[in-house]
C-alpha positions as CSV (number, residue, x, y, z in Angstrom):
1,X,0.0,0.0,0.0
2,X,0.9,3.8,-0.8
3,X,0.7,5.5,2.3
4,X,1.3,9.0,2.7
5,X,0.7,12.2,5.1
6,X,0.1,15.7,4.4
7,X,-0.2,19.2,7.0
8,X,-2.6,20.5,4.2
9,X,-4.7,24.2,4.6
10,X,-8.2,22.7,3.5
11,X,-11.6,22.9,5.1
12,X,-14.1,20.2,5.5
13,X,-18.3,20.0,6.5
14,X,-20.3,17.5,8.6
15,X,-21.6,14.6,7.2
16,X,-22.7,11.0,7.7
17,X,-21.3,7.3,6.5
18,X,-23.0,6.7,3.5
19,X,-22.8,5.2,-0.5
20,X,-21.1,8.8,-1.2
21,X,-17.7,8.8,-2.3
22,X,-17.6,11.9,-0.3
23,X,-18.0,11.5,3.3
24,X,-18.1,14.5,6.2
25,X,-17.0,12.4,9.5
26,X,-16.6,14.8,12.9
27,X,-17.2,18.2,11.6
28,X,-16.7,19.8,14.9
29,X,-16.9,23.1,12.8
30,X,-19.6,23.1,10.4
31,X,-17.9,25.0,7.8
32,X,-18.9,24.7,4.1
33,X,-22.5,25.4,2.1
34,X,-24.5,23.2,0.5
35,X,-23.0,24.1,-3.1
36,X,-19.5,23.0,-1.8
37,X,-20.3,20.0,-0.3
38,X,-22.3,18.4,-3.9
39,X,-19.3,20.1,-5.6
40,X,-17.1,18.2,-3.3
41,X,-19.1,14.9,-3.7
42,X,-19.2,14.9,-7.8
43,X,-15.2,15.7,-8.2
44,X,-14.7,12.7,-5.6
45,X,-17.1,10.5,-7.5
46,X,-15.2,11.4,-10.5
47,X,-12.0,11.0,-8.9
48,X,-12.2,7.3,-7.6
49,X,-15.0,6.7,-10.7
50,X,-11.9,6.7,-12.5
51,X,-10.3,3.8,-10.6
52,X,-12.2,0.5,-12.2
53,X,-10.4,-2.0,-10.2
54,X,-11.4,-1.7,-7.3
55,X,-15.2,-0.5,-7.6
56,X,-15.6,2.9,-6.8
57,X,-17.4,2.2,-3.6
58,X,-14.6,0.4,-1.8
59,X,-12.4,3.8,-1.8
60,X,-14.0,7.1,0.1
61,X,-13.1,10.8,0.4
62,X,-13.3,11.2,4.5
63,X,-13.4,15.2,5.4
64,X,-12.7,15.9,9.4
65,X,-12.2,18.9,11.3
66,X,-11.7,18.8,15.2
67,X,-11.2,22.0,17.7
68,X,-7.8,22.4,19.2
69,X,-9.3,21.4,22.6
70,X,-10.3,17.9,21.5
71,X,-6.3,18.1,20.8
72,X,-5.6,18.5,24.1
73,X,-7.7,15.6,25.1
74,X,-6.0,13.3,23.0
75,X,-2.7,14.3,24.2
76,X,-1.8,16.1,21.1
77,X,-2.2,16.4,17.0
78,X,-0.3,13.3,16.7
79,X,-2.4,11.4,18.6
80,X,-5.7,12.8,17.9
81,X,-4.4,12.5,14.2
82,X,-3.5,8.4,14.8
83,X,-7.1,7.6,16.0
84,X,-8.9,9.4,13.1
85,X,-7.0,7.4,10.9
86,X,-7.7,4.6,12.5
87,X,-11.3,5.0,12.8
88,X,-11.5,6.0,9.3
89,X,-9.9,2.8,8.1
90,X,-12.3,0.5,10.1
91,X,-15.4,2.1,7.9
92,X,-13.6,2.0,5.1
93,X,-10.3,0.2,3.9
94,X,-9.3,2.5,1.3
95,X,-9.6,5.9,1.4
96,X,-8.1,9.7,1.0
97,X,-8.6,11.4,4.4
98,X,-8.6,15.2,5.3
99,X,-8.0,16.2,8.6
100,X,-8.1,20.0,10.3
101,X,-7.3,21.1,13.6
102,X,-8.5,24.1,14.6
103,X,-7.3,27.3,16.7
104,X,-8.5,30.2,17.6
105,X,-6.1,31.7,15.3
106,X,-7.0,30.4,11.0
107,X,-3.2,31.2,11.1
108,X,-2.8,28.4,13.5
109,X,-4.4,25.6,12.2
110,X,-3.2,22.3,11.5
111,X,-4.1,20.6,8.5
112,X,-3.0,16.8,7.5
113,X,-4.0,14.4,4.8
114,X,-3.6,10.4,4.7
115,X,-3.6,8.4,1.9
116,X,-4.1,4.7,1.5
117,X,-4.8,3.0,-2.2
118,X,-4.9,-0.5,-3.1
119,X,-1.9,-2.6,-4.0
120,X,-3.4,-3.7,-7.4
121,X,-3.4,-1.7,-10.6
122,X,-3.9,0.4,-11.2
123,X,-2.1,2.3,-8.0
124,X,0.7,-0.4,-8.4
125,X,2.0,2.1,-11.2
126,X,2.2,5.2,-8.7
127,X,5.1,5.3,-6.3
128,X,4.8,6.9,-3.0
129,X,7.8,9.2,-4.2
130,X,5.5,10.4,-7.6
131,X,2.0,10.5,-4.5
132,X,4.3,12.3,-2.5
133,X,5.2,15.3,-4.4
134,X,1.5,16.4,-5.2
135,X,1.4,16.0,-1.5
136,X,4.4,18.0,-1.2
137,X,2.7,20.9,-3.7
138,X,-0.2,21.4,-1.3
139,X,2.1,21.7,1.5
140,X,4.6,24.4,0.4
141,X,0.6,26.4,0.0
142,X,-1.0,25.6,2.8
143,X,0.3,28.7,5.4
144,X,-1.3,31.0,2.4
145,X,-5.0,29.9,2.1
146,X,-7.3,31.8,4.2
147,X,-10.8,31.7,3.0
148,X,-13.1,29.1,2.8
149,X,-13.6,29.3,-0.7
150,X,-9.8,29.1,-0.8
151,X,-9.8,26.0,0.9
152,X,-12.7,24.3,-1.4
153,X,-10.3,25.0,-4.4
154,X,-7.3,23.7,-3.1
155,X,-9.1,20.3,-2.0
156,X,-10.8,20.4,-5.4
157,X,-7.4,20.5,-7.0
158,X,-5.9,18.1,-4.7
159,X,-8.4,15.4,-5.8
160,X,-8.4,16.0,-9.6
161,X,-3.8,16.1,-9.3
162,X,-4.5,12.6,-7.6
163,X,-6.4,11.5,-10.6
164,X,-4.3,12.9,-12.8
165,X,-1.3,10.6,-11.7
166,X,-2.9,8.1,-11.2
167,X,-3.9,8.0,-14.7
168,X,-1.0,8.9,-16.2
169,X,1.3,6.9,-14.5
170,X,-1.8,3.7,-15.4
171,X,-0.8,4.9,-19.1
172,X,3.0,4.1,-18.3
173,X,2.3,0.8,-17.0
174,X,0.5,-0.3,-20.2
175,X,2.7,1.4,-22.8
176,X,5.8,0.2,-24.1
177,X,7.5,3.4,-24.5
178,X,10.0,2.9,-21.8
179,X,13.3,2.1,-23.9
180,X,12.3,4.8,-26.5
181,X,12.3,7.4,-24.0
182,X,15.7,6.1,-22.4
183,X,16.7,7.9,-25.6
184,X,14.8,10.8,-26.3
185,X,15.9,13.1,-23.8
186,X,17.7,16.5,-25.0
187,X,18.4,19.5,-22.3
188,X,15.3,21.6,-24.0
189,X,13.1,18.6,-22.9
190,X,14.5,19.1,-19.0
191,X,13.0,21.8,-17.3
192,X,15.2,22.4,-13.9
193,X,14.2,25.7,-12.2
194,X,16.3,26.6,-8.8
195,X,14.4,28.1,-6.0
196,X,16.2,30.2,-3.1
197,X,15.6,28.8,0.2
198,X,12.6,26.9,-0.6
199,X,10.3,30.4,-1.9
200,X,9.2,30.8,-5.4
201,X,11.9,32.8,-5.9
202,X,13.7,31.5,-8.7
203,X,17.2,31.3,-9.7
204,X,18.6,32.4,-12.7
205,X,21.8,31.7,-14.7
206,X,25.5,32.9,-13.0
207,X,23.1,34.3,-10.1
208,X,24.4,34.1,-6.5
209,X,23.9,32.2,-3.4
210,X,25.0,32.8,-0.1
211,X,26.2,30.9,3.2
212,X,24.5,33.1,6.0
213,X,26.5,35.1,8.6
214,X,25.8,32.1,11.0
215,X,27.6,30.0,8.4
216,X,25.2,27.9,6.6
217,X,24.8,27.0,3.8
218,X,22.1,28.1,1.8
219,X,18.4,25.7,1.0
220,X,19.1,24.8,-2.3
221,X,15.8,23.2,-3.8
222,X,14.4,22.6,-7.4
223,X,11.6,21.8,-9.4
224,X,12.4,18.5,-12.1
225,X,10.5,17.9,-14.9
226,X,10.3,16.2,-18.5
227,X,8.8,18.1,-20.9
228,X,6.6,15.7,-24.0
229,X,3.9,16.0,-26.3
230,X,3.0,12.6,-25.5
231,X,1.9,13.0,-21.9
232,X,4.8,10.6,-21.2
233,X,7.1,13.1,-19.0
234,X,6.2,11.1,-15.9
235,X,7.0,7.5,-17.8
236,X,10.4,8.5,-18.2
237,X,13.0,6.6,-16.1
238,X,14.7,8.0,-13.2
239,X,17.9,10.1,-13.0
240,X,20.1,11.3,-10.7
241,X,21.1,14.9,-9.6
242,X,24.3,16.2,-8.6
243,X,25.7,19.5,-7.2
244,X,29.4,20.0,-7.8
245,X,31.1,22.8,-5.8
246,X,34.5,23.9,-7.0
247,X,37.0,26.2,-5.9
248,X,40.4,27.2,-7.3
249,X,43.0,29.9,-6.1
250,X,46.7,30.1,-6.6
251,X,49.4,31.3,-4.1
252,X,52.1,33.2,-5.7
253,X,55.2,31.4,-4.4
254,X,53.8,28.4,-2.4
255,X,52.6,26.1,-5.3
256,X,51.8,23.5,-2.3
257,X,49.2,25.9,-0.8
258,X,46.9,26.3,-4.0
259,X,43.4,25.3,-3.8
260,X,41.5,23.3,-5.8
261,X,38.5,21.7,-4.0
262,X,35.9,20.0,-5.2
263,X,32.7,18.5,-3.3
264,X,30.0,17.0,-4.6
265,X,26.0,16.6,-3.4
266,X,24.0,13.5,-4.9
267,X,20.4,12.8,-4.8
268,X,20.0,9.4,-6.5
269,X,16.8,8.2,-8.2
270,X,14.7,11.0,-8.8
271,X,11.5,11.3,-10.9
272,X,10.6,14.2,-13.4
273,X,7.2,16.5,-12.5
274,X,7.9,17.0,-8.2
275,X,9.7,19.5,-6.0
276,X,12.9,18.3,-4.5
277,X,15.6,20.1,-1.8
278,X,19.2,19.5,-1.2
279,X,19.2,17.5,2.3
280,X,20.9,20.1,5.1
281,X,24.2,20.4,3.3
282,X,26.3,20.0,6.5
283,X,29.6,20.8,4.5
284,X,29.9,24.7,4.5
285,X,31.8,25.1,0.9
286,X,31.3,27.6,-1.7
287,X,32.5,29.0,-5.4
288,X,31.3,27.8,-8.7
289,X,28.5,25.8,-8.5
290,X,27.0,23.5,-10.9
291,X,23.8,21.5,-10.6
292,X,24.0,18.1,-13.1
293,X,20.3,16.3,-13.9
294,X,22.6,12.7,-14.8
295,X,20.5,9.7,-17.0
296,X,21.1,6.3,-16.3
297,X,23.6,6.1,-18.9
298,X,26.2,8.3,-17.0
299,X,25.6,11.0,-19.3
300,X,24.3,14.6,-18.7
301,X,20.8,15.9,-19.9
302,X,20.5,19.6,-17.9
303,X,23.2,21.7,-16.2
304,X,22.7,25.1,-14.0
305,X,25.6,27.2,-13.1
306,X,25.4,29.8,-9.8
307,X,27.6,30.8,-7.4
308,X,27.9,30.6,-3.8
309,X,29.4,33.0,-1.6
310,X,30.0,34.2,2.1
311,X,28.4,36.8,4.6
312,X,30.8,38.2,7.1
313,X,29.6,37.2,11.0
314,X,29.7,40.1,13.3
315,X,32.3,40.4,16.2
316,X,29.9,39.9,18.9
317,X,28.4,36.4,17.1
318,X,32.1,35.2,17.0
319,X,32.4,36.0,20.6
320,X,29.3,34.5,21.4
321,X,30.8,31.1,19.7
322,X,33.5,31.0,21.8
323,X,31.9,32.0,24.8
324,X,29.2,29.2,24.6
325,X,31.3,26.6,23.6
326,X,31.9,23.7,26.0
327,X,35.0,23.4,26.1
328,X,35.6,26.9,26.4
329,X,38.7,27.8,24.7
330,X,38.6,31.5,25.9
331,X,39.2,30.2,29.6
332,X,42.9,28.7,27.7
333,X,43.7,30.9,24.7
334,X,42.1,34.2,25.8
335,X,43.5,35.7,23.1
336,X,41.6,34.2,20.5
337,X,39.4,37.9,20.2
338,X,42.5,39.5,19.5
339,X,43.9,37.0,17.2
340,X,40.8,36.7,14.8
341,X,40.5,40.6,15.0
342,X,44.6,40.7,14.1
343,X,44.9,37.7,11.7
344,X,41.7,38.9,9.1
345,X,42.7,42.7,9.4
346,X,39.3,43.1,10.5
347,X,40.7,46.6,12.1
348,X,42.6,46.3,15.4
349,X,41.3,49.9,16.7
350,X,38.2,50.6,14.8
351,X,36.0,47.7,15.1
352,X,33.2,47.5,17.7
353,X,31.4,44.5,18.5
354,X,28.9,44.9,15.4
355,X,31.6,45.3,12.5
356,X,32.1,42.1,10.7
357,X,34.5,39.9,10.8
358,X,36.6,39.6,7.6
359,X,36.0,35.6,7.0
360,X,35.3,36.9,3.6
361,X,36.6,39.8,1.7
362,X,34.3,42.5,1.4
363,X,31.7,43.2,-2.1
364,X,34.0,44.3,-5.3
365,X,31.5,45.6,-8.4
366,X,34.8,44.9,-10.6
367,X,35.8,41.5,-9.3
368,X,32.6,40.0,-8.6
369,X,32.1,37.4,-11.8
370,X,33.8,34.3,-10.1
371,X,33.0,32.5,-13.5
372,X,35.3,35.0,-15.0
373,X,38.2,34.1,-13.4
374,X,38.9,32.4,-10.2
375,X,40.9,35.9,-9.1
376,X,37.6,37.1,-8.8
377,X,37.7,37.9,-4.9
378,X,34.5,39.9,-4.1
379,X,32.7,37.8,-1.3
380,X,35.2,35.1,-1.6
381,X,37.4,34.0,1.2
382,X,39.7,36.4,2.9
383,X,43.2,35.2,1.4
384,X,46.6,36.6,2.8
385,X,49.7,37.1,0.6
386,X,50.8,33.6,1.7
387,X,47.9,31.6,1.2
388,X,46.5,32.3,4.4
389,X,42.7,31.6,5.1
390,X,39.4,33.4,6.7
391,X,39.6,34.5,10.3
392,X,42.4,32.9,11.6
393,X,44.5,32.9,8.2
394,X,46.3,29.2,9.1
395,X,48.9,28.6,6.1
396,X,51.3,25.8,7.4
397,X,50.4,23.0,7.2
398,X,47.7,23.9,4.5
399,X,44.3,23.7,5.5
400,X,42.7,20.2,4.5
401,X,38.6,21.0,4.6
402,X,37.9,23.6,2.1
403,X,35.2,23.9,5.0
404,X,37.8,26.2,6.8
405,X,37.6,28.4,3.8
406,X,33.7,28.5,3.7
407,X,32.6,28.6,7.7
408,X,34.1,30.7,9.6
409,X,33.1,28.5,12.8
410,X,35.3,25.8,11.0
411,X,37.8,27.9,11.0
412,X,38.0,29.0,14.5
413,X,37.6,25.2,15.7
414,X,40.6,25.0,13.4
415,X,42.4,28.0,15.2
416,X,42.0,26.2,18.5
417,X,42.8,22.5,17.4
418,X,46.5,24.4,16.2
419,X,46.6,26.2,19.3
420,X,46.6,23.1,20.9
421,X,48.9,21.8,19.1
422,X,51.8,24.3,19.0
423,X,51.2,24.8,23.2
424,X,52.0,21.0,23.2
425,X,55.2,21.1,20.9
426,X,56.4,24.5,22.7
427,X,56.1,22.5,26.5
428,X,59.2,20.8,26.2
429,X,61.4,23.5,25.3
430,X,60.0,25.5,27.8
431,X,60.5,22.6,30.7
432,X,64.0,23.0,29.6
433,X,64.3,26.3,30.0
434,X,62.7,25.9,33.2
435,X,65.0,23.0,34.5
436,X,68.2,25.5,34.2
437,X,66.8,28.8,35.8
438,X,65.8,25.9,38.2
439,X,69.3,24.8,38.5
440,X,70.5,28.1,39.1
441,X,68.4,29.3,41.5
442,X,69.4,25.9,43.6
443,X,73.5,26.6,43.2
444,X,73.2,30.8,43.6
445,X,70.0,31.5,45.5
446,X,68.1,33.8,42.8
447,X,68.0,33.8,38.9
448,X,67.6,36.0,36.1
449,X,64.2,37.4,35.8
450,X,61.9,38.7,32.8
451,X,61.1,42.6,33.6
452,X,57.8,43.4,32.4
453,X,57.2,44.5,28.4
454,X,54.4,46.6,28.0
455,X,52.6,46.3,24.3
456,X,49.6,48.4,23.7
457,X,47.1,47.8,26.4
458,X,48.8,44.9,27.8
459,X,51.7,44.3,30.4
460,X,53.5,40.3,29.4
461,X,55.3,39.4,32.7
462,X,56.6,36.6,34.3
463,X,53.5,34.8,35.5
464,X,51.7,31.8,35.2
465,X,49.3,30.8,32.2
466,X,46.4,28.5,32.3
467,X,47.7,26.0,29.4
468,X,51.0,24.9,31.7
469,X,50.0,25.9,34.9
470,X,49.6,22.1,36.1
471,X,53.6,21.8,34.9
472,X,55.4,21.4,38.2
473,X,58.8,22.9,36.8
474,X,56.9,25.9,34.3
475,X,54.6,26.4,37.1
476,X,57.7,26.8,39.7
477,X,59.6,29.2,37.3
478,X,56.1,31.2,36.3
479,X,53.6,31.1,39.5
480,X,50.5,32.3,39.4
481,X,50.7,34.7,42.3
482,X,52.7,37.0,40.4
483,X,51.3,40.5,39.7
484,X,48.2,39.7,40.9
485,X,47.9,43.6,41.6
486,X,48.6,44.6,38.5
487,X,45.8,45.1,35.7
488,X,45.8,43.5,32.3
489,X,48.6,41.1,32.9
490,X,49.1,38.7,30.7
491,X,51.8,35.7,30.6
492,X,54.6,35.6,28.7
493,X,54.1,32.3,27.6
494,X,51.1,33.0,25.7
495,X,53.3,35.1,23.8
496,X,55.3,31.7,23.1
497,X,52.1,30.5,21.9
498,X,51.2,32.9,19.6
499,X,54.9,33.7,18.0
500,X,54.6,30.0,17.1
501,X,51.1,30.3,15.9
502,X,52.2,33.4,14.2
503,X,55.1,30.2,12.5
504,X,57.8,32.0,13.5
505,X,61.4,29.9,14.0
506,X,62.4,31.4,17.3
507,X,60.5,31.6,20.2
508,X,59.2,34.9,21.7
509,X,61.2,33.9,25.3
510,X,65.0,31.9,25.0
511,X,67.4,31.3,27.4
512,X,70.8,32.3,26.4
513,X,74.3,31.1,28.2
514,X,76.7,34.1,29.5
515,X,79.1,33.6,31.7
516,X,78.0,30.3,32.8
517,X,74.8,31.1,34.0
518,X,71.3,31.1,31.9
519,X,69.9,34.4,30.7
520,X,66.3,35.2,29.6
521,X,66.5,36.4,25.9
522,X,63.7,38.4,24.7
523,X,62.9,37.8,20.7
524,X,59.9,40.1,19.6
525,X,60.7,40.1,16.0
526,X,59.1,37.5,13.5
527,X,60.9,35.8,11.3
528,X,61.7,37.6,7.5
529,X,58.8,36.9,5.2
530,X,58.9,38.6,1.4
531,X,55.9,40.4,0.2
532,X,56.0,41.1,-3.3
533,X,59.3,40.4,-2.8
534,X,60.4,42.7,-0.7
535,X,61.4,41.4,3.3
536,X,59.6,42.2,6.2
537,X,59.2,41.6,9.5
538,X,56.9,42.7,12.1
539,X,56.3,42.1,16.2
540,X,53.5,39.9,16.4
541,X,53.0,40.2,19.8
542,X,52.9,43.5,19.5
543,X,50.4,43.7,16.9
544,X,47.9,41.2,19.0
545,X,48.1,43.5,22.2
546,X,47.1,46.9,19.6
547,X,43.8,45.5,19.3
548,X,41.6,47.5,21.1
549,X,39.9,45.7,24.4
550,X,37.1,48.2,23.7
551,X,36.3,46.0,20.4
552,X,36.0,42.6,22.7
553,X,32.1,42.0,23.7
554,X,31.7,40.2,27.2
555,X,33.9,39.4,29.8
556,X,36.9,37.3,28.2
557,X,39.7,36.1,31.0
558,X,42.9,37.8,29.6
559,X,45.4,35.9,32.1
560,X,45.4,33.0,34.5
561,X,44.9,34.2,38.2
């Protein structure tokens, strides 16, 4: 059996179990005239008249409509839906059922439909994907109908659509015009129309998508059909559609860094005359985008070209990421504001918590056409000199999701899987460290020190940090009860962390040899990169504590206390 189930806007009367094919069972609301109802009853009669196996009698048109309190008392829609369903199928076996629930609000209302047909012929030759997208059709108008009048017409072209497949898909079974039309396809006989996020807004040619500001990707849906003068466009064997994303860049100097991703979206098996949507496309991924209708051959019938493209989050939505994460990274790396700000230029003294974020580069009227060229940057990831990515800009090693290019979330839970990472790998040289300033401090009493460097807003002393402060030999070197007077202290081994984040060779804080004993070395400077050729080198640490703490929404932890 075919059964199927349908939140539908359509309006039904009261009536009584009788030889009709249409059949009013607990009309709570007594809507509909007299007019309506033998209207109702002569398209139904029609409807399963045109079903001669089995007799029209053995297949009714059931019409309900309930208040939302008799909802309540059957602990819900689902359940008051359930036992309608099942009391309708034990008067009748077969049968097309309209249900309403009703609120004190039209707006409110639930509507549903259930459908059960025979197994025999001719309903063998409808399948419940073909009986679900005139379902589907109904749905997608159902918040829009209003009136009562409204309603009769949409029930009255429910009934005659069912017919209508029924018989056409009947002439499919019978015919033998299967392998001819295996054949016969061109692209001017598939109509493929793209809608934007499920309206009837329609797509055109080169047009542009784009993932949200809360990085997702756009509802990508579509409307498949086969166009005939032989009424055979439902007959015609199914295909399969695929969207291919693709993305190309080169980086001028680092050949290993280019990109050229490629991900792919399959729906298998579909049928021609129904409404289909991407399912959630979890993988955020943009650029040139090209939807394939594929026949059963391998070989293409249709092909739609579009873009997709990004929408820059705001500074107080990345915060709010990393604030309600649960493993709260900010509480570790409480830098990472700073870092995101610094790393995407997104402006270290202007920004306030509502300027976007530069995961994207910002719109370009001239290089906008990215099926001009792939240099065509406007709304296209944020892409540094050196093949540097999004928010965080991570170059080395290249990033392996293009997702990290596409969702800026993906690219912070990057940021902090690397800072992870690189705190691991700088512990050991920093135990070292530790272990002779240790050793000193046993054979002469006192050490060397690190005298406090003041950066912008920030002071980098000699104090514990949260990442090592369960070391027993950093922690005895840096403890945590240092300047705990002073404001906006920060440790200096965050500043290890982020010269190495920043991929520089030697780390922010050394320990040099002089006269036998072991000095702290100070190295602020990067090391040389070439822009256009010309070398440069900046202090990164610096440059992270010049971001405004003015531009930083919420409370963030700058240091470990």
């Amino acid at each position: 059996m075919i059964k199927s189930t349908l939140t539908l806007a359509v309006v039904f009367a009261l009536g009584v179990l009788s030889a009709q094919s249409y059949v009013e069972y607990k009309n709570h609301l007594g809507y509909e005239n007299q007019n309506f109802r033998d209207s109702l009853e002569a398209v139904s009669r029609r409807t399963l008249g045109g079903f001669s196996d089995p007799p029209v009698d053995s297949i009714k048109v059931f019409d309900s409509s309930l208040y939302l309190h008799d909802r309540s008392k059957n602990r819900g829609v689902e359940n008051a839906w359930v036992s309608l369903i099942q009391e309708v199928s034990s008067l009748s076996n077969y049968h097309i059922l309209f249900g309403r629930f009703k609120s004190n609000s039209s707006r409110e209302d639930e509507f549903r439909v259930n459908i059960i047909f025979p197994s025999a012929y001719p309903f063998s030759c409808v399948t419940s994907q073909q009986l679900q997208g005139v379902i589907n059709r109904f749905e997608s108008g159902a918040l829009t109908i209003e009136t009562e009048s409204e309603y009769f017409a949409a029930k009255l072209q429910f009934l005659n659509e069912i017919s209508e497949l029924v018989d056409r898909r009947k002439f499919c079974c019978s015919s033998s015009k299967n392998e001819e039309l295996k054949n016969s396809a061109t692209p001017d006989s598939i109509i493929l129309n793209i809608s934007i996020d499920g309206c009837n807004t329609f797509l055109n040619e080169r047009e542009t998508l784009f993932i949200s500001e809360a990085a997702d990707m756009p509802e990508i849906s579509f409307f498949l059909d086969f166009w005939s003068y032989d009424n055979l466009d439902l007959c015609y064997p199914k295909v399969d559609v695929k969207l291919v994303v693709e993305y190309s860049r080169k980086v001028s100097g680092h050949p290993t860094r280019d990109r050229n991703d490629v991900t792919v979206f399959t729906m298998d098996s579909l049928e021609f005359g129904f409404n289909y949507v991407f399912p959630r496309l979890d993988t955020v991924v943009g650029g040139r985008a090209t939807i394939f209708v594929i026949d059963h051959f391998g070989s293409t019938l249709k092909q739609f070209e579009f873009s997709i493209k990004g929408l820059n989050p705001r500074l107080i939505a990345v915060s709010n990421f990393l604030n309600n994460r649960q493993d709260r990274p900010l509480d570790v790396f409480w830098f990472l504001n700073r870092l995101l700000i610094s790393e995407s230029n997104s402006g270290h003294t202007g920004i306030t918590p509502s300027s976007a974020m530069r995961q994207f580069n910002s719109y370009d009227s001239r290089n906008e056409n990215l099926w001009a060229t792939w240099d065509a940057f406007s709304r296209c990831p944020n892409m540094s000199f050196d093949g540097g990515w999004g928010l965080a800009q991570p170059t080395n090693p290249r990033p392996n999701s293009p997702e990290i290019l596409w969702s800026w979330k993906a690219n912070i839970i990057d940021c902090i899987r690397r800072l992870q990472e690189i705190a691991q790998e700088a512990e050991a040289p920093m135990i070292s460290r530790a272990e002779l300033i240790i050793e000193d401090i046993q054979l002469y009493g006192k050490s060397d020190t690190i005298p406090i460097i003041d950066y912008g807003e920030l002071r980098w002393a000699q104090t514990a940090n949260v990442f090592y402060s369960t070391n027993p030999l950093i922690s005895q070197v840096f403890p945590s009860n240092n300047y705990r007077e002073m404001d906006n202290v920060a440790s200096v081994l965050d500043a290890v962390i982020l010269k190495r984040f920043n991929g520089a060779s030697v780390d922010f804080l050394t320990v040099d040899i002089i006269g036998g004993r072991p000095k702290w070395k100070i190295n602020p400077e990067s090391a040389t990169y070439y822009v256009h050729g010309v070398p440069t080198t900046h202090n990164y640490i610096e440059r992270i504590s010049s971001v405004s703490s003015s531009a930083l929404p919420g409370t963030i932890k700058m240091f470990y206390r």
